[in-house]
C-alpha positions, 0 to 999 in steps of 0.5 A: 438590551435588545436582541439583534436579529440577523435572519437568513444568510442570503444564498452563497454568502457564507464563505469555509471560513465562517464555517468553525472546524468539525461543525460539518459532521458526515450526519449533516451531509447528504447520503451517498457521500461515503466511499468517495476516493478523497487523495491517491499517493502513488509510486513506482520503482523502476531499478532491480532490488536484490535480496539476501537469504534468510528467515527474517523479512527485509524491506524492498529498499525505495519501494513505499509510499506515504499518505496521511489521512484526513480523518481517522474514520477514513480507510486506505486502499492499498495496491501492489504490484511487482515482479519476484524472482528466487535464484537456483532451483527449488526456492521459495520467498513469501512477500509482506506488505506492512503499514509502518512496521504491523503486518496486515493483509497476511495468513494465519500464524502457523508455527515458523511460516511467515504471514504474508500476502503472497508466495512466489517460488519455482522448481526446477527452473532458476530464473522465472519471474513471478507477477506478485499483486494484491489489493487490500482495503486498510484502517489505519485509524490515524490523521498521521502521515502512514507508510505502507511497503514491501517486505520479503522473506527469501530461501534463497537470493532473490530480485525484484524488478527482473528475474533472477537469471537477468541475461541481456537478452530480449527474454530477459526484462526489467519490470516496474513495481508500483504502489497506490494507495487511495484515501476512502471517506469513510 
């Protein structure tokens, strides 16, 4: 009947282990230790994706990325950039990026336009590439593995990775499109 008193554990004694899971909160760590980079997923596509004209959005095939979170507190910084061509003159596309199939980083609505994070077009040219970049800083509440990609809505057909004229000529390149996506502790 005699209570066993076991003290103080002696200085670097107590391995993760001896820790139970979830005991260690964000209140029991010093402060500052918030919005510290945690993982970074990234990809880059390299070949040409031709896209076909319509209303309805279609996703950049092979051009995504996946991270699964640690905690769902946790926010995800996400970074795009890549060339947009539309072929023909007079022609517009507008780029979506998505987290799994919800749109986010995007316009108001605003009867039939699509909501996007960026528009590329030309006028009177028909073959001028467009920079298309965005940097957005996304809470997808989840411990799930979470796909973020690109999708385009085209007037007319359109590229990405090259302009839409594509002659072989030094003019004319191929150009990398890439994804990062940064786990922010929360």
């Amino acid at each position: 009947g005699n209570v066993l008193d076991l003290g103080v554990p002696s200085d670097a004694t107590v391995s993760t282990a001896k820790i139970v899971d979830g005991a260690v909160t964000s209140a029991k760590l010093a402060s500052g230790t918030g919005g510290k980079v945690l993982q970074v997923v990234s990809t880059s596509k390299v070949d040409v994706w031709t896209a076909t004209t319509g209303t309805t959005a279609t996703d950049v095939t092979g051009f995504n990325a996946t991270i699964t979170p640690a905690s769902a507190s946790n926010k995800v910084l996400v970074m795009v950039n890549f060339t947009h061509s539309t072929s023909g003159t007079n022609a517009t596309g507008t780029a979506l990026l998505l987290r799994g199939t919800t749109p986010i980083s995007k316009g108001t609505t605003a009867g039939n336009r699509s909501q996007g994070f960026a528009w590329s077009g030309q006028y009177g040219g028909n073959w001028n590439g467009i920079n298309v970049s965005t940097c957005y800083l996304d809470s997808p509440s989840t411990t799930s593995a979470t796909t973020y990609k690109i999708q385009i809505v085209s007037e007319q057909a359109s590229v990405v990775g090259a302009t839409s004229r594509d002659t072989n000529d030094a003019y004319h390149g191929r150009y990398a499109s890439n994804i990062t996506l940064m786990e922010i502790g929360a």
